[in-house]
FITOR-316501 format. One record per residue: residue number from 1; x, y, z of N, C-alpha, C, O in turn. Coordinates in nm, 2 decimals. Atoms other than C-alpha are relative to their C-alpha. Example, Ala and Ser with C-alpha at 12.3 -4.5 7.8 and 13.67 -1.06 7.14 Angstrom:
BEGIN
  num     npx     npy     npz    capx    capy    capz     cpx     cpy     cpz     opx     opy     opz
    1    0.09   -0.12    0.00    1.23   -0.45    0.78    0.09    0.12    0.00    0.19    0.12    0.07
    2   -0.09   -0.11    0.00    1.37   -0.11    0.71   -0.08    0.11    0.08   -0.03    0.22    0.09
***
This chain:
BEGIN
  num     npx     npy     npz    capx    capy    capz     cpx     cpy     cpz     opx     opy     opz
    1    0.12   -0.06   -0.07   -0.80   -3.50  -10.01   -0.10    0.06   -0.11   -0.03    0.08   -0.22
    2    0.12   -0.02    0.10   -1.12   -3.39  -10.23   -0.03    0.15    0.09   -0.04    0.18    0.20
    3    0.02   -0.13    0.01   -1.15   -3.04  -10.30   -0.15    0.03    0.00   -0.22   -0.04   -0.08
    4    0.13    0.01    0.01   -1.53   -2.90  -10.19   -0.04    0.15    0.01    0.04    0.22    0.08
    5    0.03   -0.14   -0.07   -1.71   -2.56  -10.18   -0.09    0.01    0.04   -0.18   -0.05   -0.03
    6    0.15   -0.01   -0.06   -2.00   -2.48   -9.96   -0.04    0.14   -0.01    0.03    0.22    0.06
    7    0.09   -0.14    0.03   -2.20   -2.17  -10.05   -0.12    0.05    0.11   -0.23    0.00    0.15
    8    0.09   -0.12   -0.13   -2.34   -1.91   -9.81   -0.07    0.08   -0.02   -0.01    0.17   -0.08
    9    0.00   -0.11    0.03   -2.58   -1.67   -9.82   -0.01    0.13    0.10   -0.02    0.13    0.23
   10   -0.04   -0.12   -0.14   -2.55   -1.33   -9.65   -0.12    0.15   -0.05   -0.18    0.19   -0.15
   11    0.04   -0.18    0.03   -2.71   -0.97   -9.62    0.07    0.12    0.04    0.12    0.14    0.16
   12   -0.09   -0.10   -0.04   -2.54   -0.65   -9.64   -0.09    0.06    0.09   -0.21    0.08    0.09
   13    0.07   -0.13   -0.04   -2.59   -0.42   -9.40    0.06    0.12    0.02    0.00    0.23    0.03
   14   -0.05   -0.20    0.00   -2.34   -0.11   -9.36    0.11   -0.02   -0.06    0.19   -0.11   -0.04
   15   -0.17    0.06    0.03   -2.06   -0.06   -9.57    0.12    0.19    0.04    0.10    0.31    0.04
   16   -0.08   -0.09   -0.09   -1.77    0.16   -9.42    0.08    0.04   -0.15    0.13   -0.06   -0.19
   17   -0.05   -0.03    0.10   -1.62    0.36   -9.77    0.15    0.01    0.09    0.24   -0.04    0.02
   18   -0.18   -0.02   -0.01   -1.26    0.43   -9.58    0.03   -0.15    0.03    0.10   -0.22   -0.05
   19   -0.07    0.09    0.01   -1.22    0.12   -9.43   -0.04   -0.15   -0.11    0.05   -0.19   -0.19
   20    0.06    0.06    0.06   -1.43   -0.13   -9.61    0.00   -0.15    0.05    0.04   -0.25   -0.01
   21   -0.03    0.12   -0.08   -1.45   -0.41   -9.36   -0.15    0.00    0.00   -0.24    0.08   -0.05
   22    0.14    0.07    0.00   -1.73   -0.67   -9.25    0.00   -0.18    0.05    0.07   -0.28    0.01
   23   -0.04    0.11   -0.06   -1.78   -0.94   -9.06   -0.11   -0.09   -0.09   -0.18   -0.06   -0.19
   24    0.13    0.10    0.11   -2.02   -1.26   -9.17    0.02   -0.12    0.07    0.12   -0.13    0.14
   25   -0.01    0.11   -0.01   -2.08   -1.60   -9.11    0.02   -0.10   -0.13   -0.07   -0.14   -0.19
   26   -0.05    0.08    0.09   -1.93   -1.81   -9.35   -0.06   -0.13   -0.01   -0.10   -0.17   -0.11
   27    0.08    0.08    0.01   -2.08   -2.10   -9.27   -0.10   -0.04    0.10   -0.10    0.06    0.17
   28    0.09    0.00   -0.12   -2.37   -2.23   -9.00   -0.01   -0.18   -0.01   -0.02   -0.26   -0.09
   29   -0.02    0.15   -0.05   -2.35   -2.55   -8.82   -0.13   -0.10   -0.01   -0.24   -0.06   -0.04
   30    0.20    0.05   -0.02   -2.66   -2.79   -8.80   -0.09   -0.02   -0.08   -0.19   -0.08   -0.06
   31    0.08   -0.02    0.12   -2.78   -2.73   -9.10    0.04   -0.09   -0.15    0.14   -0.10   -0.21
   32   -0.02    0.09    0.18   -2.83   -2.96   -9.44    0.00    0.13   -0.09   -0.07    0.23   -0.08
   33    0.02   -0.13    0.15   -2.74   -2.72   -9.74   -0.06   -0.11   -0.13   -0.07   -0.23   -0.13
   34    0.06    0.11    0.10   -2.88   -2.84  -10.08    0.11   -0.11   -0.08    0.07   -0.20   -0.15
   35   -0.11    0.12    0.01   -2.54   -3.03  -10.13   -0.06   -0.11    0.10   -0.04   -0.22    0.05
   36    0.08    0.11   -0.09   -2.72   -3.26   -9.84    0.16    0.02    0.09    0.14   -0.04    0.20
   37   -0.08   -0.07   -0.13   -2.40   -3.13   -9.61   -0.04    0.02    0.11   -0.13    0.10    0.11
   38    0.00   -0.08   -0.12   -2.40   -3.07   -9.26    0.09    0.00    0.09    0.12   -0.12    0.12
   39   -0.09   -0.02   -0.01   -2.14   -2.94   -9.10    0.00   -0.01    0.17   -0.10    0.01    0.24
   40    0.06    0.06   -0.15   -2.08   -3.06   -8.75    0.08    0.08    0.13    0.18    0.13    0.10
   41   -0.05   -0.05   -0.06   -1.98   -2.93   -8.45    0.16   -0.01    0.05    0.20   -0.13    0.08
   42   -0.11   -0.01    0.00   -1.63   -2.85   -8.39    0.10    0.00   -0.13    0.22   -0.01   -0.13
   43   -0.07    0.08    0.13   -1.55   -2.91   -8.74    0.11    0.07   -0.07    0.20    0.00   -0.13
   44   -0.07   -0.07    0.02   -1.39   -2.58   -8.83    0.13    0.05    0.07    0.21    0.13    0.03
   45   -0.11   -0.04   -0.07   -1.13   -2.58   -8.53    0.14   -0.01   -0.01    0.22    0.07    0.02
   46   -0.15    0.02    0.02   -0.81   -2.75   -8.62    0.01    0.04   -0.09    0.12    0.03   -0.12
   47   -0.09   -0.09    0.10   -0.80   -2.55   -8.92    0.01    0.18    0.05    0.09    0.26    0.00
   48   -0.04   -0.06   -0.05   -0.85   -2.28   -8.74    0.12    0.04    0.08    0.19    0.14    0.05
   49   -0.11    0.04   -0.10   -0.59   -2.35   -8.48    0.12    0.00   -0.10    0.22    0.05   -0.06
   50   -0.12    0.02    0.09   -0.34   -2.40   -8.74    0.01    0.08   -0.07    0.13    0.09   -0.10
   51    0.00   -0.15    0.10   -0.42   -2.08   -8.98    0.09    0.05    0.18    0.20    0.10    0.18
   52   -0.09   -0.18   -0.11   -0.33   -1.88   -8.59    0.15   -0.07    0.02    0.24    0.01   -0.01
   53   -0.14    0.00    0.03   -0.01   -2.10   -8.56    0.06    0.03   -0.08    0.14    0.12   -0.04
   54   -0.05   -0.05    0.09    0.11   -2.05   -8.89   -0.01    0.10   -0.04    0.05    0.12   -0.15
   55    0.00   -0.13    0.02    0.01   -1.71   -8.87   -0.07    0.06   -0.17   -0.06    0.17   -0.24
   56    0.09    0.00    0.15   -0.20   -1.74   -9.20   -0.14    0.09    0.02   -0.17    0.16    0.11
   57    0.14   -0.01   -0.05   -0.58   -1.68   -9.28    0.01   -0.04   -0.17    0.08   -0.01   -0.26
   58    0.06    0.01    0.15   -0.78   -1.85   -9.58    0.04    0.17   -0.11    0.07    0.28   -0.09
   59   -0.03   -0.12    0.14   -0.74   -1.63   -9.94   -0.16    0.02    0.03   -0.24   -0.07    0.07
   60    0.10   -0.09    0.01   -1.04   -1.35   -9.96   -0.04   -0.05   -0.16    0.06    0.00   -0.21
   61    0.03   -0.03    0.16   -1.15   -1.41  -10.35   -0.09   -0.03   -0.03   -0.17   -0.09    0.05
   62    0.13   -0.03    0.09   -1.41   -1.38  -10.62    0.02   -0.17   -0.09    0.09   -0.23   -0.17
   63    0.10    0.20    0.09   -1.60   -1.75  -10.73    0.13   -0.07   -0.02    0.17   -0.10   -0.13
   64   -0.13    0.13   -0.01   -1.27   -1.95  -10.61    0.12    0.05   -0.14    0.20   -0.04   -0.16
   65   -0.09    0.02    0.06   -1.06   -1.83  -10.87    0.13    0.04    0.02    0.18    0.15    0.01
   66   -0.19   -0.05   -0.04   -0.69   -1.83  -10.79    0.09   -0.03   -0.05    0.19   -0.09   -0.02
   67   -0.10   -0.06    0.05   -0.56   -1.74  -11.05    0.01    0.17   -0.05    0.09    0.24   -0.11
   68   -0.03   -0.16    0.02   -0.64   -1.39  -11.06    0.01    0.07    0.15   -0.05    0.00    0.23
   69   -0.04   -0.12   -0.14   -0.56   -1.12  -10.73   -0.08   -0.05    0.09   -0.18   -0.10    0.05
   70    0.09    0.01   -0.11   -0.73   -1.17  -10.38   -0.11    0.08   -0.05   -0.10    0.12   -0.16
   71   -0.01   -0.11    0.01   -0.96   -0.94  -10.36   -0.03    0.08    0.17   -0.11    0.17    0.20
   72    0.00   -0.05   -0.15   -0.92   -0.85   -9.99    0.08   -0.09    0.07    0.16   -0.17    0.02
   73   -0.07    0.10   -0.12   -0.79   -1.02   -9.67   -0.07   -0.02    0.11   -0.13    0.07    0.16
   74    0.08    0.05   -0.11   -0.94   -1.23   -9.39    0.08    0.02    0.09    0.18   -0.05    0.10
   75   -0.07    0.02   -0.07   -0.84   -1.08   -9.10   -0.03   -0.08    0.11    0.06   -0.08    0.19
   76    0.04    0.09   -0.07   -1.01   -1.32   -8.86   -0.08   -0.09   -0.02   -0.13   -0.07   -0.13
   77    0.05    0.10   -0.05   -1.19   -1.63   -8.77   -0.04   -0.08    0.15    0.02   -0.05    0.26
   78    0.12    0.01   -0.11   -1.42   -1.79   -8.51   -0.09   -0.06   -0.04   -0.17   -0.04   -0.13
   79    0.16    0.10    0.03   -1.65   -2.12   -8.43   -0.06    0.04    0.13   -0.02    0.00    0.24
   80    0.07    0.02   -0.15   -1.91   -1.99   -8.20   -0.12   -0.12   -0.03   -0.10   -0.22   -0.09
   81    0.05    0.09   -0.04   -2.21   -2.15   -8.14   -0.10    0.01   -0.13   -0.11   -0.10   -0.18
   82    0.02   -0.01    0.15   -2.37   -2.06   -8.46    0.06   -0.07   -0.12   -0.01   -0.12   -0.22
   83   -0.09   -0.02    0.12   -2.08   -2.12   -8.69    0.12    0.04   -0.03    0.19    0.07    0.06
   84   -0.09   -0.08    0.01   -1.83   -2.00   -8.86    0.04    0.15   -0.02    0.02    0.21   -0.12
   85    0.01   -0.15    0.03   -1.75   -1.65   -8.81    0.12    0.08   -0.05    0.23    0.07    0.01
   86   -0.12   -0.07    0.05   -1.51   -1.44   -9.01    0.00    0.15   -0.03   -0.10    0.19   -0.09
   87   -0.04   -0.11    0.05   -1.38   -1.08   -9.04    0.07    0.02   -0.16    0.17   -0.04   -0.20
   88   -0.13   -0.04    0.12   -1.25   -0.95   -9.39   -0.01    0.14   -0.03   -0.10    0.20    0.02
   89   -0.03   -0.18    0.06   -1.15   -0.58   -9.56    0.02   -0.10   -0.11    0.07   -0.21   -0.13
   90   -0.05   -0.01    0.17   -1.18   -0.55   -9.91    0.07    0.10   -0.08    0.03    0.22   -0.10
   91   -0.15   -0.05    0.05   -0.85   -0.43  -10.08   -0.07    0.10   -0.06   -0.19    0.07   -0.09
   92    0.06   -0.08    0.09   -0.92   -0.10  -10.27    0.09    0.01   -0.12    0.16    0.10   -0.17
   93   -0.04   -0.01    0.22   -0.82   -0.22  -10.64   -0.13   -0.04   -0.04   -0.24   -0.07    0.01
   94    0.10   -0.02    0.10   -1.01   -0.23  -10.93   -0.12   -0.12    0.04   -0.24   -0.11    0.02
   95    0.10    0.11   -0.02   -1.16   -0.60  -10.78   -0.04    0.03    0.13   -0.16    0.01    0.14
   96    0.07   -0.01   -0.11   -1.22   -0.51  -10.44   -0.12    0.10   -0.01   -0.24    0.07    0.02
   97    0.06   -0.09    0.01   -1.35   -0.18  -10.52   -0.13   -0.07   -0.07   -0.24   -0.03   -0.03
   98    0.14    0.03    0.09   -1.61   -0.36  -10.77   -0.08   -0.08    0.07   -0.20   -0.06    0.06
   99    0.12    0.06   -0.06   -1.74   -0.61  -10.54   -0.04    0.07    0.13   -0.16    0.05    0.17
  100    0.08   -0.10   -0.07   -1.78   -0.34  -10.26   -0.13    0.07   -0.05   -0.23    0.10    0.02
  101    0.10   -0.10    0.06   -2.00   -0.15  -10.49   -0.12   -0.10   -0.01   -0.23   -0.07    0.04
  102    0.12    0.09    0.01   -2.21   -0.47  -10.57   -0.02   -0.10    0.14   -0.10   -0.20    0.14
  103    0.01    0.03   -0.17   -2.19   -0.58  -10.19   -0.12    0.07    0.04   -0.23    0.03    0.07
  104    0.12   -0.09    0.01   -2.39   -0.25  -10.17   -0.09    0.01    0.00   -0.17    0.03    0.08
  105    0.10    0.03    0.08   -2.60   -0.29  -10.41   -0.13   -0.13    0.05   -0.25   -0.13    0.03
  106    0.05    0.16   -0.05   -2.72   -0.63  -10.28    0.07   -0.08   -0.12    0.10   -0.19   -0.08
  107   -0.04    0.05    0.12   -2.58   -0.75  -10.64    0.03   -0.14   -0.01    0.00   -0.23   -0.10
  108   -0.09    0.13   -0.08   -2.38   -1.03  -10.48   -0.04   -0.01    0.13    0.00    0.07    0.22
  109    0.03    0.03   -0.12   -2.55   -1.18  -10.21    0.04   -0.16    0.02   -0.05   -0.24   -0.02
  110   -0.04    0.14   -0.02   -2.33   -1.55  -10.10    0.18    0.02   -0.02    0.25    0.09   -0.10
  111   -0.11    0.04   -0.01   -2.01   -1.66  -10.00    0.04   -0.14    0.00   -0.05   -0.21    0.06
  112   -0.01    0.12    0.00   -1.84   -1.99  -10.06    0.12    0.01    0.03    0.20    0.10    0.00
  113   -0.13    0.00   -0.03   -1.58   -2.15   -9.87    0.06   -0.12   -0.06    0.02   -0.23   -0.02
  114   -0.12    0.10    0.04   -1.30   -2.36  -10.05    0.06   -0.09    0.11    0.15   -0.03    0.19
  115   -0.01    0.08   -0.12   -1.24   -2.65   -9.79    0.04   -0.15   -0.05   -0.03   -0.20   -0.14
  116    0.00    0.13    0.04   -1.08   -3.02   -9.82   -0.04   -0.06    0.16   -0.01   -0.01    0.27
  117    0.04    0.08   -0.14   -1.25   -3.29   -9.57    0.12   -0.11   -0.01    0.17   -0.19   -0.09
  118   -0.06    0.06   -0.05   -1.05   -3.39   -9.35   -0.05   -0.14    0.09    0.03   -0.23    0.12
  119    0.05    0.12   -0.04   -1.29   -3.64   -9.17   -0.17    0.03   -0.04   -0.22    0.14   -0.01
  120    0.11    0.02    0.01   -1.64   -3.71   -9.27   -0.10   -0.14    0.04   -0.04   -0.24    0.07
  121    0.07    0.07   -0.01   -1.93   -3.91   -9.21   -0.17   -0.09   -0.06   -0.27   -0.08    0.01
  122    0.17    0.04    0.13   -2.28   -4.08   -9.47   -0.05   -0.04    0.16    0.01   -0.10    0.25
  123    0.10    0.01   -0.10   -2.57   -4.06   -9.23   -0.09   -0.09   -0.15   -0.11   -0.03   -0.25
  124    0.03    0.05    0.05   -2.73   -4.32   -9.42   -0.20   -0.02    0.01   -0.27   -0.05   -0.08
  125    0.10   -0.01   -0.07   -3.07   -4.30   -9.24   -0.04    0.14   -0.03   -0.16    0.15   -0.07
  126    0.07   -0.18    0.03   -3.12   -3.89   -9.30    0.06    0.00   -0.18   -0.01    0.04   -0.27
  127   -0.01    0.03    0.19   -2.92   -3.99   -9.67    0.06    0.18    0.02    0.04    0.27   -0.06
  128   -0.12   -0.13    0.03   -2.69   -3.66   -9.58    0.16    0.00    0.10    0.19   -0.03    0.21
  129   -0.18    0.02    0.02   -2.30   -3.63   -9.58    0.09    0.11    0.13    0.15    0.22    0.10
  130   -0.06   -0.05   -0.14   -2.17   -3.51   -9.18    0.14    0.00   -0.01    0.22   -0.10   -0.02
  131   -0.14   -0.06    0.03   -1.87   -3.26   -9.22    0.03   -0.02    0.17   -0.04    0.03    0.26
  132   -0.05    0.00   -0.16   -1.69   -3.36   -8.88    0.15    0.11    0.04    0.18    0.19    0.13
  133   -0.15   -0.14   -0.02   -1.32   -3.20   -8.98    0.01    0.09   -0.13   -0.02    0.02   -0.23
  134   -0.05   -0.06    0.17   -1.24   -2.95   -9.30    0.08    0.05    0.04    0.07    0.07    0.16
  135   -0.06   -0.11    0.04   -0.98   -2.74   -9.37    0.04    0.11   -0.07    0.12    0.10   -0.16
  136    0.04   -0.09    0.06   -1.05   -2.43   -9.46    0.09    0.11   -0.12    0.12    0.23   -0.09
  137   -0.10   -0.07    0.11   -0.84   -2.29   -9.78   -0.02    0.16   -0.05    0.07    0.24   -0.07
  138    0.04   -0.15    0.05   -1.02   -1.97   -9.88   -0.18    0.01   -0.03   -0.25   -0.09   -0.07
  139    0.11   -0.05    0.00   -1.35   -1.80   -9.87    0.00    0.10   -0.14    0.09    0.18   -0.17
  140    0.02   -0.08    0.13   -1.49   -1.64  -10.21   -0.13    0.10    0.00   -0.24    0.05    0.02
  141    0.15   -0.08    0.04   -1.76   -1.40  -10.27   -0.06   -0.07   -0.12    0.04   -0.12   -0.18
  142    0.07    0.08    0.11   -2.00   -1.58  -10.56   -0.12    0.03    0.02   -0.16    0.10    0.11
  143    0.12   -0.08    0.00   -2.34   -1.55  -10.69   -0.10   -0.06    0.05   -0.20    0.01    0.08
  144    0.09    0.08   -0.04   -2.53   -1.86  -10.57   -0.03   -0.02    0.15    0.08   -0.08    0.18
  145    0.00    0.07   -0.15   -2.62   -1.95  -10.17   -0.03   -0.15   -0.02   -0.13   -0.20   -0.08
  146    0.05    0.14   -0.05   -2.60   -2.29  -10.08   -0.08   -0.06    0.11   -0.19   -0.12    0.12
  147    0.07    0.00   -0.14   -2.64   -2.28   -9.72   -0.07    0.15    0.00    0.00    0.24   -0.03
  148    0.05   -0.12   -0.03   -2.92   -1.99   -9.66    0.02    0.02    0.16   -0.02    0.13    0.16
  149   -0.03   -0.02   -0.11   -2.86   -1.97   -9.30    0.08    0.08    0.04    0.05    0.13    0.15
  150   -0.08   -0.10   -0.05   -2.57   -1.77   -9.29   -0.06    0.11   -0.06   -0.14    0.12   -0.16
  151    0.07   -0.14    0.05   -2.61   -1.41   -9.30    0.12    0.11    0.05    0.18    0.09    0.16
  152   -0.15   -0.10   -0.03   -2.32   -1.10   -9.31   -0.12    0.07    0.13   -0.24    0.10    0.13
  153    0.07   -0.06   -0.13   -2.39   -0.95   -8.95    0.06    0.16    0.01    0.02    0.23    0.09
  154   -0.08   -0.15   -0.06   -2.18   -0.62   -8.96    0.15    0.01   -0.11    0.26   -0.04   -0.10
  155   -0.15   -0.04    0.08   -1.99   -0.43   -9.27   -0.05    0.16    0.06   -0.14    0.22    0.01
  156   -0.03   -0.13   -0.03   -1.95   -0.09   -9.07   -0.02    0.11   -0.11    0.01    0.11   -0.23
  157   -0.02   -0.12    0.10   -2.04    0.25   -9.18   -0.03    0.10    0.10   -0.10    0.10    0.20
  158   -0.01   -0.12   -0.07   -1.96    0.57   -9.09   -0.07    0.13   -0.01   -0.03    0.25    0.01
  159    0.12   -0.13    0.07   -2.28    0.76   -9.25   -0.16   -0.01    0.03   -0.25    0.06    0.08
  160    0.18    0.09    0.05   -2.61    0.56   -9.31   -0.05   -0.04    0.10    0.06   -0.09    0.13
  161    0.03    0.06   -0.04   -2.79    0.42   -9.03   -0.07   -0.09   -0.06   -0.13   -0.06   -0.17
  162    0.05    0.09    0.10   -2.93    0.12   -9.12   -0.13   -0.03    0.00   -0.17   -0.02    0.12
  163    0.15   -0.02    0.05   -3.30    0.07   -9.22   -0.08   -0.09    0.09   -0.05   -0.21    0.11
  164    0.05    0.10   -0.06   -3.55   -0.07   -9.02    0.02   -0.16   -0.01    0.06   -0.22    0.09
  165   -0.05    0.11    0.04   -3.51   -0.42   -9.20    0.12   -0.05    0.10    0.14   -0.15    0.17
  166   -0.16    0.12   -0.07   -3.14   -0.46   -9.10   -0.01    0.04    0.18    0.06   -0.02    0.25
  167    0.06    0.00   -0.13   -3.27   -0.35   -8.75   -0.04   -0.15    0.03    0.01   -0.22    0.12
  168    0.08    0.11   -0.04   -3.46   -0.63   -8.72    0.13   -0.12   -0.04    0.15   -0.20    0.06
  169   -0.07    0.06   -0.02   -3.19   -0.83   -8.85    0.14   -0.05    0.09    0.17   -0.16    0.12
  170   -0.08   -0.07   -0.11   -2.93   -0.72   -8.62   -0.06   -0.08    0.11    0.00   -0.18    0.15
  171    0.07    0.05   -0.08   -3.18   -0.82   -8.36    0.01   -0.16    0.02    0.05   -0.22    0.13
  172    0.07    0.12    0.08   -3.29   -1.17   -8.53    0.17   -0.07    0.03    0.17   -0.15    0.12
  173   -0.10    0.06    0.01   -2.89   -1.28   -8.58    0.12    0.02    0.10    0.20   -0.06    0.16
  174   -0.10   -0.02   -0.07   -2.68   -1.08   -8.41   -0.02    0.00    0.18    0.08   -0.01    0.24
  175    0.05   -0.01   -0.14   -2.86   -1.06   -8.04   -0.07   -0.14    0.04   -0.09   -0.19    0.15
  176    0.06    0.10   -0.12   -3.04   -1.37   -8.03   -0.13   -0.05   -0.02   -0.17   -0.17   -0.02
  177    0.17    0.02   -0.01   -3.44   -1.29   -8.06   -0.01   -0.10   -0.10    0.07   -0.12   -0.19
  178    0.10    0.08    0.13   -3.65   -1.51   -8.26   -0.01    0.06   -0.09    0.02    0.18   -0.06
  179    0.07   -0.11    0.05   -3.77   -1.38   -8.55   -0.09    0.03   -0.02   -0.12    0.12   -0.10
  180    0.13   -0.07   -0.06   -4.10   -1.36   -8.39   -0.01    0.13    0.05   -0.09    0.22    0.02
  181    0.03   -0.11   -0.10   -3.99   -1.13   -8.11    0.07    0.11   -0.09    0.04    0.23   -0.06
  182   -0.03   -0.11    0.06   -3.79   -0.94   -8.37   -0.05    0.10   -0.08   -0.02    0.22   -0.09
  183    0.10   -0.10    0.06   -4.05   -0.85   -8.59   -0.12    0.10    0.08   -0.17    0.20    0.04
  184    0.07   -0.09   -0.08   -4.26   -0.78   -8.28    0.04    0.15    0.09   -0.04    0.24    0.13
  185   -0.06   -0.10   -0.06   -4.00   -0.53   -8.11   -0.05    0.10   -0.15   -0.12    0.20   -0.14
  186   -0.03   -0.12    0.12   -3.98   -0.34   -8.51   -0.15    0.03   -0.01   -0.18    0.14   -0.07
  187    0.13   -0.03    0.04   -4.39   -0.37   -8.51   -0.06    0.15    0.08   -0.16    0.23    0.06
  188    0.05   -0.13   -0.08   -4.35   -0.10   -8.21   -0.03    0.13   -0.08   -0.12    0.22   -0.06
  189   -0.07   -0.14    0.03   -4.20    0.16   -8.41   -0.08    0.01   -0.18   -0.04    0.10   -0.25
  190    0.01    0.07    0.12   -4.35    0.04   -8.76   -0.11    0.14   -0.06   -0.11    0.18   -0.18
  191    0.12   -0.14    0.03   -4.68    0.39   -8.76    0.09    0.13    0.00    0.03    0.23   -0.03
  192   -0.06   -0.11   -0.04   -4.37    0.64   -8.68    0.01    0.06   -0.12    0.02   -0.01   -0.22
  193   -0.04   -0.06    0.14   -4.30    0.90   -8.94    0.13   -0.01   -0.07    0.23   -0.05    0.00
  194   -0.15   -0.02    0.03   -4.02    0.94   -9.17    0.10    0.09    0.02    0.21    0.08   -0.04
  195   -0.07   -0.06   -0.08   -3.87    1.19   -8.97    0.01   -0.02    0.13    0.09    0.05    0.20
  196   -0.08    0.11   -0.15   -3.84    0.96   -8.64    0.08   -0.09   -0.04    0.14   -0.13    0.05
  197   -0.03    0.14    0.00   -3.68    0.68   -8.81    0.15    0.01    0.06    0.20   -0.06    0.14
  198   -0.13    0.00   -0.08   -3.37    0.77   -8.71    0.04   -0.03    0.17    0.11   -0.11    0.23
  199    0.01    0.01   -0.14   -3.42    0.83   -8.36   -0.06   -0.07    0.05   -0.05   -0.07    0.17
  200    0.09    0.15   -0.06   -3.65    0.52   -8.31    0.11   -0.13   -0.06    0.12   -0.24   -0.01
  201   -0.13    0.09    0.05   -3.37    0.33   -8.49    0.11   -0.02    0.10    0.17   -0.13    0.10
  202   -0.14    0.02   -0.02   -3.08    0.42   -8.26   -0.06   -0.01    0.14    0.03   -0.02    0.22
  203    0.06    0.00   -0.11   -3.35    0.40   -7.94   -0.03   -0.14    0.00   -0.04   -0.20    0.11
  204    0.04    0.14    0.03   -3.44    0.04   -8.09    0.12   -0.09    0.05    0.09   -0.17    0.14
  205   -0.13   -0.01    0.00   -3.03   -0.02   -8.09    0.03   -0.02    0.13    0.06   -0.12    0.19
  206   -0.04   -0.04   -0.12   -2.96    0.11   -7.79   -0.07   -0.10    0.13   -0.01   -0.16    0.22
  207    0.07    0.06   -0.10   -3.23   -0.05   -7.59    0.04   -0.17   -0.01    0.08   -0.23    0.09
  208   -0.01    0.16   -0.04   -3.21   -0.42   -7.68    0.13   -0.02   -0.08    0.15   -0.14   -0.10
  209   -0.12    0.09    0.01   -2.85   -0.46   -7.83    0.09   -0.01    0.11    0.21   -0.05    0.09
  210   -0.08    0.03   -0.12   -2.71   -0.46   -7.51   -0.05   -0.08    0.16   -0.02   -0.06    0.28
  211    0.06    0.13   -0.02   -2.93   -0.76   -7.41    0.16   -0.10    0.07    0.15   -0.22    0.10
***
């Protein structure tokens, strides 16, 4: 089988210092990445299905390399109608701890997943390469996006609320809106002072994430 990686990119938006978790989309369906890939519906399930039998989950690590330490653990996985969606915690050693900090930062923005195709297809007509089955080996943090489409939806924090921007993001990815009506909901609140943001943030929140 032929070893492939497909690259993701993401945005942080909260990070949780005790636990250090975060969910993301790893990859997004539908979409040509500049590999000319597109990953097709259902494609991620039987290796799914076989990570929960075997009681496994892909390796967590930094730009595929395995031969040095994870640096975390994927505790879940999930193809909704988006994509692939994954949970992971980042371990607190010397490598988790470092790409937390540059997670933060924005530093590292993209994930790539380590995958052999298991069935594919040459669209000879669009002249791009339809992933039908993969199995999915390990997910890496790295520095490049392939696919821009994916985007990290939710690393928890227990301090910061998060800034108008990832408001709208939140909105935009995680609920649904366009990102017409998203920018139009944040255009409400957009003249308020910097002593509302808070409370127009968690009234923004409140009102339409439970859409």
């Amino acid at each position: 089988m032929q070893n492939k990686y497909l690259q993701v990119g993401f945005d942080v938006k909260y990070i949780d210092q005790e636990s250090m978790t975060f969910s993301a989309y790893g990859n997004t369906k539908n979409f040509v990445d500049h590999a000319k890939d597109e990953t097709q519906n259902n494609a991620y399930q039987k290796s799914i299905q076989n990570h929960i039998e075997k009681g496994t989950m892909p390796q967590l690590l930094w730009s595929h390399d395995g031969r040095e330490m994870p640096v975390g653990v994927i505790t879940g996985m999930k193809e909704d109608e988006r994509g692939l969606m994954f949970k992971g915690k980042l371990s607190k050693t010397t490598a988790g701890l470092d790409l937390y900090e540059l997670m933060k930062d924005g530093a590292v923005n993209s994930f790539s997943i380590g995958y052999t195709v298991q069935k594919e297809e040459f669209d000879r007509e669009k002249g791009i390469n339809k992933l039908i089955e993969i199995d999915i080996k390990e997910i890496s943090a790295c520095n490049f996006p392939c696919n821009e489409e994916s985007v990290l939806i939710d690393i928890k924090s227990n301090e910061d609320l998060p800034t108008q921007r990832e408001v709208q993001d939140l909105l935009q990815y995680k609920c649904g809106y366009s990102k017409r009506t998203a920018e139009k909901i944040m255009n409400q609140f957009s003249n308020k002072s910097a002593n509302d943001d808070n409370d127009e943030l968690n009234s923004i929140l409140q009102k339409f994430t439970s859409k």
